[in-house]
Backbone bond lengths (Angstrom), bond angles and torsions (degrees), N, CA, C in turn:
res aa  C-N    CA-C-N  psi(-1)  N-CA   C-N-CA  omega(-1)  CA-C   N-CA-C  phi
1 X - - - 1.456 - - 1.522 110.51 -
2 X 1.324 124.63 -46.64 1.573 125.29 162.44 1.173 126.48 -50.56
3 X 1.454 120.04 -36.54 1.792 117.96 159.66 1.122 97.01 -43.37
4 X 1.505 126.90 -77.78 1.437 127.42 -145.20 1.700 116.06 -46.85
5 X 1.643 77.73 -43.07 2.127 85.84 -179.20 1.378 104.16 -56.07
6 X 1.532 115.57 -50.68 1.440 118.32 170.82 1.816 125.58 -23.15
7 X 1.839 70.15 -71.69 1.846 67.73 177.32 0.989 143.15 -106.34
8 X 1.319 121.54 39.64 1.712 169.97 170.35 1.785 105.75 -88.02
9 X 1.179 108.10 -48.15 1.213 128.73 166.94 1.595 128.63 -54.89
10 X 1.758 95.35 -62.30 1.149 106.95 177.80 1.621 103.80 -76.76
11 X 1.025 131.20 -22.26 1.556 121.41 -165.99 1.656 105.59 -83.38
12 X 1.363 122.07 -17.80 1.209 124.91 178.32 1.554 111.39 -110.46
13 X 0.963 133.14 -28.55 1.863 109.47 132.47 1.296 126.11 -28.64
14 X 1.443 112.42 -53.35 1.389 115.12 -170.22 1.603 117.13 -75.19
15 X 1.364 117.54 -23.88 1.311 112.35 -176.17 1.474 104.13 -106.82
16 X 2.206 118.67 0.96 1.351 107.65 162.80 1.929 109.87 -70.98
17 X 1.241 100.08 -15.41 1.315 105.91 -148.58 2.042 89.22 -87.96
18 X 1.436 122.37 -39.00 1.449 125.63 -179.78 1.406 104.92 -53.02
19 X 1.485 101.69 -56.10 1.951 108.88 -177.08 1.021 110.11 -80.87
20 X 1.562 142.77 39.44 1.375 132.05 176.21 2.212 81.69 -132.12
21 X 1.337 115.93 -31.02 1.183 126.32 177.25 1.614 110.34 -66.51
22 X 1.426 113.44 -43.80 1.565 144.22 -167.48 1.539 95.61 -62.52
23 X 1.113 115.62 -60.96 1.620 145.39 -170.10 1.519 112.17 -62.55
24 X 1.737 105.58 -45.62 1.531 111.39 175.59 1.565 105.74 -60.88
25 X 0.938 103.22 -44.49 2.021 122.75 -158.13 1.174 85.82 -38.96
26 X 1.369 99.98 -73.73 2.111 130.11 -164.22 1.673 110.65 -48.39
27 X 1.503 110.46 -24.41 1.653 108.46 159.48 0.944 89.00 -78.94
28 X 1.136 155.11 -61.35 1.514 133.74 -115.15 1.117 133.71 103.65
29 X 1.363 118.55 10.74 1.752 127.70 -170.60 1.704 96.54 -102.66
30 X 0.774 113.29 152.01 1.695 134.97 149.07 1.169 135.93 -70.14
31 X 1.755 140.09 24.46 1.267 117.14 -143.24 1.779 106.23 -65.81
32 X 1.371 111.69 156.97 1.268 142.50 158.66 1.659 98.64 89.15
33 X 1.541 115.50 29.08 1.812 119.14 -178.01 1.558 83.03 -97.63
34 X 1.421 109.83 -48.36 1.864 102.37 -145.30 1.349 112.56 106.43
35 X 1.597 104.96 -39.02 2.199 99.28 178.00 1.071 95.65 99.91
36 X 1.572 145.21 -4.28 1.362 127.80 -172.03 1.839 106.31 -105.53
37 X 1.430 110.09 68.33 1.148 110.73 172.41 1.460 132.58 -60.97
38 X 1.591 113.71 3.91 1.364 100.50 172.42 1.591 126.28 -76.39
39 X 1.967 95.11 -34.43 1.281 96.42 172.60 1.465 121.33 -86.27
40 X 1.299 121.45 25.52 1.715 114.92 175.80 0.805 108.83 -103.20
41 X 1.706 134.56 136.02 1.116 153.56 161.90 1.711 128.54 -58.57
42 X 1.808 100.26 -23.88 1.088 98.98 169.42 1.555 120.18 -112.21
43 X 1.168 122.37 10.25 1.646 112.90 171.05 1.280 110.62 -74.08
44 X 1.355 98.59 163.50 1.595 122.89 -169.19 1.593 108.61 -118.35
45 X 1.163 106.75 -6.32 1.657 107.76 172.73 1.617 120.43 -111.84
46 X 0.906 124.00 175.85 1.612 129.87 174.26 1.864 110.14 -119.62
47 X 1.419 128.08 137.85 1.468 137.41 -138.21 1.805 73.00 -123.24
């Protein structure tokens, strides 16, 4: 029964943490770039 709470726990951290990522996108933020898209090699937009 304590696993479950466990990973009941952990599974809703993890999907607060996707839709708080999901949510940034849809403004327009980048989390975990920094924002300095000139020097990234992998963005697809222009700053």
């Amino acid at each position: 029964m304590g696993t479950l709470i466990v990973v009941l726990i952990l599974a809703a951290i993890v999907a607060a943490i996707i839709r708080s990522i999901v949510k940034a996108h849809k403004r327009g933020e980048h989390p975990g770039c920094g924002g300095d898209c000139g020097s990234c090699g992998h963005c697809s937009h222009s700053v």
